[in-house]
C-alpha positions in Angstrom: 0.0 0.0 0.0 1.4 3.4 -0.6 -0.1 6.7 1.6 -0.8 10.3 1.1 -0.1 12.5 4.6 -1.9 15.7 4.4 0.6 18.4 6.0 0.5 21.3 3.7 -2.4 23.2 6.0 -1.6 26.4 8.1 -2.5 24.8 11.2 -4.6 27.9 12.1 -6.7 25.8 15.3 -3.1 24.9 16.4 -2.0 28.7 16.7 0.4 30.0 18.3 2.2 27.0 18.2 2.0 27.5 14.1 2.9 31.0 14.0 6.7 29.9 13.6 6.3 26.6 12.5 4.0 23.5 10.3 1.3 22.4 12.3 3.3 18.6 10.9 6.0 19.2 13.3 4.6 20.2 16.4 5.8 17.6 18.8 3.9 14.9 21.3 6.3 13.5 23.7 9.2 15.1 22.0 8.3 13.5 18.4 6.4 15.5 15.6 3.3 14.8 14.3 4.4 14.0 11.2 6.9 11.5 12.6 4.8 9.7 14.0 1.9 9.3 11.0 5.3 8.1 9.4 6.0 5.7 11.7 2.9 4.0 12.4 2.4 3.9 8.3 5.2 2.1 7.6 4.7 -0.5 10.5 1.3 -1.2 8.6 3.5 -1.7 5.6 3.5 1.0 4.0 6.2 2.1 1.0 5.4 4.7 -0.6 4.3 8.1 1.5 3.6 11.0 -0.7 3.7 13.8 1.4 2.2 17.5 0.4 3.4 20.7 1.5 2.9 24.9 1.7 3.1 26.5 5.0 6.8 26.4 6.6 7.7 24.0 3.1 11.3 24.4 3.6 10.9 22.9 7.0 9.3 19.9 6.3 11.1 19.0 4.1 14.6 19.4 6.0 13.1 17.4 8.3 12.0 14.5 5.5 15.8 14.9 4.7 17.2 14.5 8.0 15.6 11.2 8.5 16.2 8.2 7.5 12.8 6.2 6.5 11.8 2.3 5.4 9.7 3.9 3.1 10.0 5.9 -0.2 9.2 9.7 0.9 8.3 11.6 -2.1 7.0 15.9 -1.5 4.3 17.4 -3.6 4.4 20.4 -3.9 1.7 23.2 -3.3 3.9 25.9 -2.7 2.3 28.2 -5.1 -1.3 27.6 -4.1 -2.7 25.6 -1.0 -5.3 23.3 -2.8 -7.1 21.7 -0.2 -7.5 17.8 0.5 -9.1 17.6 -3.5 -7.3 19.7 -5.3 -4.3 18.3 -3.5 -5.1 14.8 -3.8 -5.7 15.5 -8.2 -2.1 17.4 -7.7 -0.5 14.7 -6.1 -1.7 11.9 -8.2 1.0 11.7 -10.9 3.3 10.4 -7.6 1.5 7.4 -6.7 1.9 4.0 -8.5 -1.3 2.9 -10.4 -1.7 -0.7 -9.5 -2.2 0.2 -5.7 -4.6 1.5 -3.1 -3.6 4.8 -1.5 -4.0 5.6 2.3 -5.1 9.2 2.8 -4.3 9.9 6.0 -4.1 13.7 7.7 -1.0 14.4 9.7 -3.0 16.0 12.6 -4.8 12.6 13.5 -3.8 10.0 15.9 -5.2 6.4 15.6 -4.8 2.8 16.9 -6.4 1.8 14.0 -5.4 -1.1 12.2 -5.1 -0.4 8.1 -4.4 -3.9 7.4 -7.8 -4.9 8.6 -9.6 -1.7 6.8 -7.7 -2.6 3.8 -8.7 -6.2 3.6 -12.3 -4.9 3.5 -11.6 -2.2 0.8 -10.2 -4.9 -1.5 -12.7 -7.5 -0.7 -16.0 -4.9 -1.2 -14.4 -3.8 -4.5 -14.9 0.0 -3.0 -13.2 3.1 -5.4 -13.1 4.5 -1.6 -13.4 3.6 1.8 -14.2 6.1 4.2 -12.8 5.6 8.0 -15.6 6.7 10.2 -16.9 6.2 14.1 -20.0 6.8 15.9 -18.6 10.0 17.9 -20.7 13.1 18.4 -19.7 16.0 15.7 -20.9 18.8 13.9 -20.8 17.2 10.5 -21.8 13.9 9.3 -21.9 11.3 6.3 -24.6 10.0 5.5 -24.7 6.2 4.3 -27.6 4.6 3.2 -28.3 0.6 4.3 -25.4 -0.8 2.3 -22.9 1.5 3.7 -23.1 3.2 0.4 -22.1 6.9 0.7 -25.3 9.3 0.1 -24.9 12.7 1.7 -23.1 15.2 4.3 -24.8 17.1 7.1 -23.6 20.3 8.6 -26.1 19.8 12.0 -25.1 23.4 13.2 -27.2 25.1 9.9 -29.1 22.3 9.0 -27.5 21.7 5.9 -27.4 19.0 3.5 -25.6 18.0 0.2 -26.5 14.5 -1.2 -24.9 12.6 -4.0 -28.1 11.8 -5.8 -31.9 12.2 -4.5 -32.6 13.3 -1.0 -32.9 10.9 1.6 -35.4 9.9 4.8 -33.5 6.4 6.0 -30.0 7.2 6.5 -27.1 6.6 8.8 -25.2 9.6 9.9 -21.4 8.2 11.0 -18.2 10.8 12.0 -15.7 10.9 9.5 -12.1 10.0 10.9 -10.2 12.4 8.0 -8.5 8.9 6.7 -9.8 6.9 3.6 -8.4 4.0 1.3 -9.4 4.7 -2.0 -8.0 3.3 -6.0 -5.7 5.3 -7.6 -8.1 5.8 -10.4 -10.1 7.7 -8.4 -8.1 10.7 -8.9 -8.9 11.0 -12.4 -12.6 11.3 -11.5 -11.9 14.5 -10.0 -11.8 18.0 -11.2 -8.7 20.0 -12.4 -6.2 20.9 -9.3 -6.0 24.4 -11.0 -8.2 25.5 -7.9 -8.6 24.5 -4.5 -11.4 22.6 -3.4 -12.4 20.2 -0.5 -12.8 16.1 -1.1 -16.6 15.8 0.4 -18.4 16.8 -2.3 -15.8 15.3 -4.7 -16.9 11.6 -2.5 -20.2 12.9 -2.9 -20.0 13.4 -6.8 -18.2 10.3 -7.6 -20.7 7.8 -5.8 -23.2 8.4 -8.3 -21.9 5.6 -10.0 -18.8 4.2 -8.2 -18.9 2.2 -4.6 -17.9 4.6 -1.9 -18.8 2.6 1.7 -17.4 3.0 5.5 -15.1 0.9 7.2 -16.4 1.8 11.0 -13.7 1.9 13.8 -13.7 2.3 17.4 -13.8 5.9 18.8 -11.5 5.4 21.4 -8.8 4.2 18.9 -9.2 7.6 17.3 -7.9 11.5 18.3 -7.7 14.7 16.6 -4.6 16.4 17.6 -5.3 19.4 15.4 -6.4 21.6 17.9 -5.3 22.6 21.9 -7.1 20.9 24.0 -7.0 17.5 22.1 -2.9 18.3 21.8 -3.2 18.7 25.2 -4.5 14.9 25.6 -2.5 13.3 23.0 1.2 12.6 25.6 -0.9 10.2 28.0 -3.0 9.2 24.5 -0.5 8.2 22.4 0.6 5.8 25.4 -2.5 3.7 25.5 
């Protein structure tokens, strides 16, 4: 399996801890973020780690340098324009081999999760992506019809809701865990990286007519380090 670690993002809920450097190499127990997302990839045997940078570029990549990895690093480049988790996905696609399933995985989660187990399930339901989600309580949710088919997004703060085709009445809203396995030829279903835009309503445009299902973890195995108080949490966390 190869991976793509989202750390090109400025990190804002992190500030000030950001305002001097990426929010991929603030430390927990004296190891970076991005480190560790490294680390726990490769153990799942992982080869291939596409990593994508802008904010504090040069740094991250010093650091890739300075390292020595079991695993083929490779840096995309967004520089010039921060694309978001599509547009940097379509950007980053010419780096990935085609004959294998790519793990996106943000560098700002934490997770006990085990990939091999999700993957065996992404291959086996012959999914174009496989969204990692959990029952935990949110302010946004997928929404998954009985099959575990992906059908439509909630915003529960405004009461908004996009769907991929008709509107729904029987649905199952489930957290998403900001990783996913999906086929390489997924990336040429989406739009032009010439822009930046976000993956949800990418998901939500490409199952019209392609398998997009959950894989369902435990909550507890999960934490989002992106923000203070969750940072705060993650030195006993990352323990357990």
């Amino acid at each position: 399996m190869q991976a793509f670690v989202l750390a090109a993002g400025l990190g804002t809920r992190l500030k000030p801890l950001t305002n001097n450097k990426p929010k991929a190499l603030v430390e927990v127990n004296g190891q970076p973020l991005l480190k560790i997302t490294i680390d726990k990839l490769i153990k799942q045997k992982v080869t291939r780690i596409v990593v994508n940078v802008h904010h504090f570029a040069d740094d991250i990549c010093q650091y890739l340098d300075s390292q020595k990895w079991d695993a083929e690093i490779l840096i995309s480049d967004e520089c010039q324009q921060l694309l978001d988790t599509g547009g940097g996905l379509k950007h980053a696609a010419p780096l990935f081999r085609k004959n294998e399933p790519i793990l996106i995985h943000n560098v700002d989660i934490l997770s006990h999760i085990d990939f091999g187990e999700a993957l065996a399930y992404h291959s086996y339901s012959k999914n174009i992506a496989t969204l990692f989600v959990s029952t935990r309580k949110t302010t946004r949710y997928l929404l998954f019809d009985n099959s575990k088919q992906l059908i439509g997004w909630e915003d529960i703060r405004s009461g908004e809701k996009k769907w991929s085709n008709h509107p729904a009445s029987d649905y199952t809203p489930l957290a998403f865990s900001g990783i996913a396995i999906i086929q390489p030829e997924l990336t040429d279903l989406l739009p032009e990286e010439d822009h930046p835009y976000p993956i949800i309503p990418a998901y939500l445009q490409i199952a019209k007519t392609h398998r997009i299902k959950y894989f369902i973890h435990n909550s507890k195995d999960w934490l989002d380090v992106g923000k203070p108080e969750t940072l705060a949490q993650a030195q006993q966390w990352i323990l357990s």
